[in-house]
Biopython code that builds the backbone (N, CA, C, O; Angstrom):
import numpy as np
from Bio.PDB.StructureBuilder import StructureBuilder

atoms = [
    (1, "UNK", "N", (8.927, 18.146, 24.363)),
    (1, "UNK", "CA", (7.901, 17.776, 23.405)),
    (1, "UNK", "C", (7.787, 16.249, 23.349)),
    (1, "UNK", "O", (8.825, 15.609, 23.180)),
    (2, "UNK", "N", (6.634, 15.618, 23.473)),
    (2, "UNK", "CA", (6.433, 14.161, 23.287)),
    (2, "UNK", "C", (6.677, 14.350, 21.435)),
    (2, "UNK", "O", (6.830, 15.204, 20.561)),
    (3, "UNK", "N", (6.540, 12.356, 21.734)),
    (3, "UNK", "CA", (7.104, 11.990, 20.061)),
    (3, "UNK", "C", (5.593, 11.736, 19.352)),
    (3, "UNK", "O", (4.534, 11.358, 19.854)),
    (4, "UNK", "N", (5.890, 12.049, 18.186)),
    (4, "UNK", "CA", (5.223, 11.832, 17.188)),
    (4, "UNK", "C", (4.676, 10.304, 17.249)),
    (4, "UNK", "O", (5.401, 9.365, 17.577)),
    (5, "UNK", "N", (3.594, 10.198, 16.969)),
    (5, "UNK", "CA", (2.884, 8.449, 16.921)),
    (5, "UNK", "C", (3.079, 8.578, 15.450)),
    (5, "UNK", "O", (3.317, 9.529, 14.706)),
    (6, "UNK", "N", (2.861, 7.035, 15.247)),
    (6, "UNK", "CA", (2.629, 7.091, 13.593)),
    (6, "UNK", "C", (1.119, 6.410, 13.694)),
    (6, "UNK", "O", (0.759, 5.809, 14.706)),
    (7, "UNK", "N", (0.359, 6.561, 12.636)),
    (7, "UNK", "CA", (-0.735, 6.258, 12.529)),
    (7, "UNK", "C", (-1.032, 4.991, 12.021)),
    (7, "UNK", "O", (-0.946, 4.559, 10.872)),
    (8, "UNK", "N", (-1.369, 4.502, 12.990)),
    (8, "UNK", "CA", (-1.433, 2.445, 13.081)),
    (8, "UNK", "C", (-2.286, 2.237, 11.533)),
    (8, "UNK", "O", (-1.864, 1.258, 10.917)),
    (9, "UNK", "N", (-3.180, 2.849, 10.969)),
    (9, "UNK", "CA", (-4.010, 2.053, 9.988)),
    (9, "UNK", "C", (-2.627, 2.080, 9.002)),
    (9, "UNK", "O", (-2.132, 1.040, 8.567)),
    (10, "UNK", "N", (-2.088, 3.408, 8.723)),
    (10, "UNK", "CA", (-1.346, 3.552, 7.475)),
    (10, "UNK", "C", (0.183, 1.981, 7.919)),
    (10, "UNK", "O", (0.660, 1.143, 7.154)),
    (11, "UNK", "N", (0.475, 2.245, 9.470)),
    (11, "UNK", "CA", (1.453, 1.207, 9.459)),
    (11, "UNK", "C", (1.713, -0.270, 9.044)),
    (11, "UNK", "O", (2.666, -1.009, 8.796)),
    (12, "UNK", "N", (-0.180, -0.316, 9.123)),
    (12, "UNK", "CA", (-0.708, -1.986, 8.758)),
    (12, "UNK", "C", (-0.593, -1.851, 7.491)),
    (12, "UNK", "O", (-0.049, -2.911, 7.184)),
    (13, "UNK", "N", (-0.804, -0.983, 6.083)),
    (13, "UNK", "CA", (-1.133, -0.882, 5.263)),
    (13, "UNK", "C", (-0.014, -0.386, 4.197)),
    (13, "UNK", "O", (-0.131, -0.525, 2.980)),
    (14, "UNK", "N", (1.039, 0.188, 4.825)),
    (14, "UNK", "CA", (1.984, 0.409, 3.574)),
    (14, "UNK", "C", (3.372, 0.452, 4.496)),
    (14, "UNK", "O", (3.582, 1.010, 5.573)),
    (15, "UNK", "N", (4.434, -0.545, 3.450)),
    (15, "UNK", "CA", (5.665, -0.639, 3.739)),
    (15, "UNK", "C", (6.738, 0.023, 2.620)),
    (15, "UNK", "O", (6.712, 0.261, 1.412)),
    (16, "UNK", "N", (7.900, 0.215, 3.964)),
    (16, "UNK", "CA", (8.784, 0.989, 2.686)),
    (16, "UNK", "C", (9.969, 0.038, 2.073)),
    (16, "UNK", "O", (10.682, -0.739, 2.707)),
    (17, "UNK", "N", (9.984, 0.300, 0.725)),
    (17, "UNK", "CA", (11.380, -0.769, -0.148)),
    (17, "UNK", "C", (12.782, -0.070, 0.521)),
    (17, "UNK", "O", (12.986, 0.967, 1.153)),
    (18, "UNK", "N", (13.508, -1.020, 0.117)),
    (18, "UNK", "CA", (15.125, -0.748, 0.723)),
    (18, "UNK", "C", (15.161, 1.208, -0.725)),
    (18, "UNK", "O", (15.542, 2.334, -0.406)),
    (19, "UNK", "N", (14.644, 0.769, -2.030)),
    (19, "UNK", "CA", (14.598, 2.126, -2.487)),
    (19, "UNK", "C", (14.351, 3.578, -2.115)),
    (19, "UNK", "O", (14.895, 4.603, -2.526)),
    (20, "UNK", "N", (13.050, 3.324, -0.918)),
    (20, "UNK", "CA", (12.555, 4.596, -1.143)),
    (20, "UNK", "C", (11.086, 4.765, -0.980)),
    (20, "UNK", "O", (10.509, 5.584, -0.265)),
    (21, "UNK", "N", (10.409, 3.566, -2.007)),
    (21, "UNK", "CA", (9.681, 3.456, -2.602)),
    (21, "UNK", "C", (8.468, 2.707, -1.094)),
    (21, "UNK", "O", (8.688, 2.183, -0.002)),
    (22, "UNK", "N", (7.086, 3.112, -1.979)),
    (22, "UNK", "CA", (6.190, 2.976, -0.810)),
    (22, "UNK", "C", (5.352, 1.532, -1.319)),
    (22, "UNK", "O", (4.600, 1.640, -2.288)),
    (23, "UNK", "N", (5.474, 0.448, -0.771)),
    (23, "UNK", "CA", (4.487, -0.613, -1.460)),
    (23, "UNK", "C", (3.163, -0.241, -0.649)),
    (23, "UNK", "O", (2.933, 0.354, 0.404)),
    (24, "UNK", "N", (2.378, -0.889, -1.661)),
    (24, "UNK", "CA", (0.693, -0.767, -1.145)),
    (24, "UNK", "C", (0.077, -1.926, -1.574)),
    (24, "UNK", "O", (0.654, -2.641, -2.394)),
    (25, "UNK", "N", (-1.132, -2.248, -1.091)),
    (25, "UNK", "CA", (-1.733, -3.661, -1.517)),
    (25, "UNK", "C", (-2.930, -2.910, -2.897)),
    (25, "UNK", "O", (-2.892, -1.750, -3.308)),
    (26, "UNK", "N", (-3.874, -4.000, -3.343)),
    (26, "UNK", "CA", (-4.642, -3.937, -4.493)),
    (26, "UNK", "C", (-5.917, -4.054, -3.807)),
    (26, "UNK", "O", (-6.170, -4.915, -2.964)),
    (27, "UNK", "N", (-6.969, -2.846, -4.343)),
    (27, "UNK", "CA", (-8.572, -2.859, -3.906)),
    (27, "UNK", "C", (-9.116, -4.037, -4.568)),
    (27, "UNK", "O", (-8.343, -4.636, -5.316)),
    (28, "UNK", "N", (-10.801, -4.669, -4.378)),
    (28, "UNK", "CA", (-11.404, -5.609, -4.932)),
    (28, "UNK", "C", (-10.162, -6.807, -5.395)),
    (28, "UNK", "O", (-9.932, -7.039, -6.582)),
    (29, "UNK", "N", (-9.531, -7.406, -4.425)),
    (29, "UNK", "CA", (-8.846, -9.292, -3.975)),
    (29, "UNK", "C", (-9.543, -9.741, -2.717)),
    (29, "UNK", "O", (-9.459, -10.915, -2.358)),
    (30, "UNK", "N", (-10.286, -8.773, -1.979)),
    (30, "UNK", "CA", (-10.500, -10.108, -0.967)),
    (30, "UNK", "C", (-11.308, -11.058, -1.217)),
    (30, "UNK", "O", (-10.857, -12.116, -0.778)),
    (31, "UNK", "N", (-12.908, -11.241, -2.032)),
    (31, "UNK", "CA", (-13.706, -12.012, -1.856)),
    (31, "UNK", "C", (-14.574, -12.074, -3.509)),
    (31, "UNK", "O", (-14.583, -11.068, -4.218)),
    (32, "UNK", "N", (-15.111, -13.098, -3.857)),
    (32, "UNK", "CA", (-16.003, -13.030, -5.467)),
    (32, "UNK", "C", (-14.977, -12.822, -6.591)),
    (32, "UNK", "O", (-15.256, -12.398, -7.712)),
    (33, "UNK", "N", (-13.907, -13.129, -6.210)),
    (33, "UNK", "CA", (-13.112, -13.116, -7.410)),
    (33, "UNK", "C", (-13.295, -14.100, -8.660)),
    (33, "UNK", "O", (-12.473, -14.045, -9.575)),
    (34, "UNK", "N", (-14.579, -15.178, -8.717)),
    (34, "UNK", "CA", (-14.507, -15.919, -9.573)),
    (34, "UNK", "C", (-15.318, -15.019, -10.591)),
    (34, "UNK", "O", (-15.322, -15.344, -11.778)),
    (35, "UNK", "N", (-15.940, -14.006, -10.205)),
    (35, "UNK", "CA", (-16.435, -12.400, -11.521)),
    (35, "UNK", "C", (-15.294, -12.140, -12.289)),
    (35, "UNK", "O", (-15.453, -12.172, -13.509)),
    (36, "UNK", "N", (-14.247, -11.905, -11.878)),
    (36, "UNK", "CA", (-13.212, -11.451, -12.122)),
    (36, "UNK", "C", (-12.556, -12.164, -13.316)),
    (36, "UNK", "O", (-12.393, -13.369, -13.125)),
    (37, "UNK", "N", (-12.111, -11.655, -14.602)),
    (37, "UNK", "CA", (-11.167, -12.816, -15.146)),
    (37, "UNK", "C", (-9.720, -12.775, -15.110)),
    (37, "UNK", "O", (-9.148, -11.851, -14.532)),
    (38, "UNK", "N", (-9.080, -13.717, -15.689)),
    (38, "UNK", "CA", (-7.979, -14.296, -15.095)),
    (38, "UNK", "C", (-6.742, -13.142, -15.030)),
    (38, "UNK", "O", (-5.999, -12.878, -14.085)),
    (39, "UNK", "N", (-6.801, -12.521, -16.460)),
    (39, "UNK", "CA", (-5.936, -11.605, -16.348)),
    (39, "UNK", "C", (-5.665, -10.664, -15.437)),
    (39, "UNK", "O", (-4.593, -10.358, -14.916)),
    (40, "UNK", "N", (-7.453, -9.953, -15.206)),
    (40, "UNK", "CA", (-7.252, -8.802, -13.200)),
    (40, "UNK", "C", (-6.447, -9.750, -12.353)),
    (40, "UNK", "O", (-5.308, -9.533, -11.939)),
    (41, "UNK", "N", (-7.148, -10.793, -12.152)),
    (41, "UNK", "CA", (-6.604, -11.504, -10.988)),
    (41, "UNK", "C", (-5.254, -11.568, -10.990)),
    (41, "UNK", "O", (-4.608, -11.259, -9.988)),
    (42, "UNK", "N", (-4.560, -12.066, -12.371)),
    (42, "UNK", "CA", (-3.322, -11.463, -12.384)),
    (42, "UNK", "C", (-2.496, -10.638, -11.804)),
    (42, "UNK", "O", (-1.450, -10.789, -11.173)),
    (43, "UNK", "N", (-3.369, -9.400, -12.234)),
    (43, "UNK", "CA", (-2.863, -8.020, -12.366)),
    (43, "UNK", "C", (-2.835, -8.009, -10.918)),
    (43, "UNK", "O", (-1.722, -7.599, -10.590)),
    (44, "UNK", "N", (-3.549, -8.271, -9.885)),
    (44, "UNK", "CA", (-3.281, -8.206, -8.568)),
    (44, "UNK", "C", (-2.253, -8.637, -7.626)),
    (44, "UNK", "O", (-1.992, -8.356, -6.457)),
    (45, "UNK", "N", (-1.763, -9.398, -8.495)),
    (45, "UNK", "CA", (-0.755, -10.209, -7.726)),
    (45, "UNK", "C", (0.408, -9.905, -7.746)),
    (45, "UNK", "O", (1.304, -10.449, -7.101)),
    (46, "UNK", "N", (0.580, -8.327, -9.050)),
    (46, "UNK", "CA", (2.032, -7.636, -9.032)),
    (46, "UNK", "C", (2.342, -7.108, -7.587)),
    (46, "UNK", "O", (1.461, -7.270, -6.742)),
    (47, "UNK", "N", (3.328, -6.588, -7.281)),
    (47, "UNK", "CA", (3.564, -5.221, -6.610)),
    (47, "UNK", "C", (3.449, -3.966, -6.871)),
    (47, "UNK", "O", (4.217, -3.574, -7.749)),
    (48, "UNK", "N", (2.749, -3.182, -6.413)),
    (48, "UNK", "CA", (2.108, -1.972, -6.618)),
    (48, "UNK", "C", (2.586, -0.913, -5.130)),
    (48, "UNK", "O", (2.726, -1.072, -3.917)),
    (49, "UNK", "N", (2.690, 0.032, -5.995)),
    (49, "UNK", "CA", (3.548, 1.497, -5.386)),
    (49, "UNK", "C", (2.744, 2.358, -5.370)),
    (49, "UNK", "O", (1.889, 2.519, -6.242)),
    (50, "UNK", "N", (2.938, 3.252, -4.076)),
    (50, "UNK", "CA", (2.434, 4.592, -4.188)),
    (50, "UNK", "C", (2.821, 5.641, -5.380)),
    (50, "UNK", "O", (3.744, 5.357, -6.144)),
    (51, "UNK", "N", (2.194, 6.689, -5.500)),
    (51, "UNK", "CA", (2.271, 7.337, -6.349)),
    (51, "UNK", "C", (3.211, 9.101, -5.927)),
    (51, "UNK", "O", (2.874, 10.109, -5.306)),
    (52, "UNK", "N", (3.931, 8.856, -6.355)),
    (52, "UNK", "CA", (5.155, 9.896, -5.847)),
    (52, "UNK", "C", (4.781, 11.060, -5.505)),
    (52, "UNK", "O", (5.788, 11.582, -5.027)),
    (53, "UNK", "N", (3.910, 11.804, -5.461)),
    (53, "UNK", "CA", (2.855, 12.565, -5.364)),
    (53, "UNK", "C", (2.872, 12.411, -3.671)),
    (53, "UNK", "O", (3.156, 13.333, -2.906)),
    (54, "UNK", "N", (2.429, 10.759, -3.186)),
    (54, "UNK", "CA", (1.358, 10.560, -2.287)),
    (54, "UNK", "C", (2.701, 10.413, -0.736)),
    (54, "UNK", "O", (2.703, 10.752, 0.448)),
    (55, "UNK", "N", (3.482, 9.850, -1.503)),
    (55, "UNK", "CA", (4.933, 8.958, -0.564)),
    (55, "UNK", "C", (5.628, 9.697, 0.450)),
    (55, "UNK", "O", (6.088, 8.955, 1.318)),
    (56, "UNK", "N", (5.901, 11.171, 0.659)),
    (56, "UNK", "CA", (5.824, 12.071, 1.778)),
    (56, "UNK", "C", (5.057, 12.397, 2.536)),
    (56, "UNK", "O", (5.330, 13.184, 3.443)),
    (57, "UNK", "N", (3.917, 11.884, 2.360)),
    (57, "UNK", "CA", (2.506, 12.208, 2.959)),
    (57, "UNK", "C", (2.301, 10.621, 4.004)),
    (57, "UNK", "O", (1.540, 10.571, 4.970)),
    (58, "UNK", "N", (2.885, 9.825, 3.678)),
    (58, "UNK", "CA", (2.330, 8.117, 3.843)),
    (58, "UNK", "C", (3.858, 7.859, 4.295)),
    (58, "UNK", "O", (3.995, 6.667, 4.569)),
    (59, "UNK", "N", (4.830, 8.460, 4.429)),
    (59, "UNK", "CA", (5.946, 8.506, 5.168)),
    (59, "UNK", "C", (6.143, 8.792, 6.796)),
    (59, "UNK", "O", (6.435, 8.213, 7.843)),
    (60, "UNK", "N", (5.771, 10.109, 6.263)),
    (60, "UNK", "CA", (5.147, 10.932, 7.526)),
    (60, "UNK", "C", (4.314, 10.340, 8.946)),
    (60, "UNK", "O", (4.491, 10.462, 10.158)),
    (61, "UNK", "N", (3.501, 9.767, 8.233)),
    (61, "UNK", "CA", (2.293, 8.857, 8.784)),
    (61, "UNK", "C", (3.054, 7.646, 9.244)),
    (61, "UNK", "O", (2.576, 7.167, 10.272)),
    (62, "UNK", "N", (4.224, 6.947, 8.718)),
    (62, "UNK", "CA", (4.367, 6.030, 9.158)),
    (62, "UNK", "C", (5.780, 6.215, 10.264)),
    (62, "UNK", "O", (6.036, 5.078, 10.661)),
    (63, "UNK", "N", (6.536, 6.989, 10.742)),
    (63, "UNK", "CA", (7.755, 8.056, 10.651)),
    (63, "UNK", "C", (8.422, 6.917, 10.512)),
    (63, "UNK", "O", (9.644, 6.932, 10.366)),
]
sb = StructureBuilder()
sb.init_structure("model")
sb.init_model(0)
sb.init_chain("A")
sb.init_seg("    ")
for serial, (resi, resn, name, xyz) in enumerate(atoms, 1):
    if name == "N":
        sb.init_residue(resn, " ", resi, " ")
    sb.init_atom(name, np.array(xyz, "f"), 0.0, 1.0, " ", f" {name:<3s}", serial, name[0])
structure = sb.get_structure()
């Protein structure tokens, strides 16, 4: 049996923590953020996780 690929978009797009845990980036940061006020912009700049639900699925994808 050949090996499993992992699927390049999900590889560019989500990394795994030494936890477990799946980081992901934030929709609406790339461009016109001066609409935006300060606090979203904020809010974008946390680290943000998949949703435990989603993280076997986006694992998989990445093996």
């Amino acid at each position: 049996m050949p090996k499993m690929k992992s699927v390049k978009s999900a590889v560019k797009r989500f990394k795994v923590k030494k936890n477990g845990q799946v980081k992901r980036g934030t929709a609406f940061r790339s461009h016109i953020l001066t609409k935006q006020d300060a606090k979203t912009r904020r809010a974008h700049n946390t680290p943000k996780t998949v949703a435990a639900v989603d993280e076997k699925n986006i694992k998989a994808m990445i093996n």
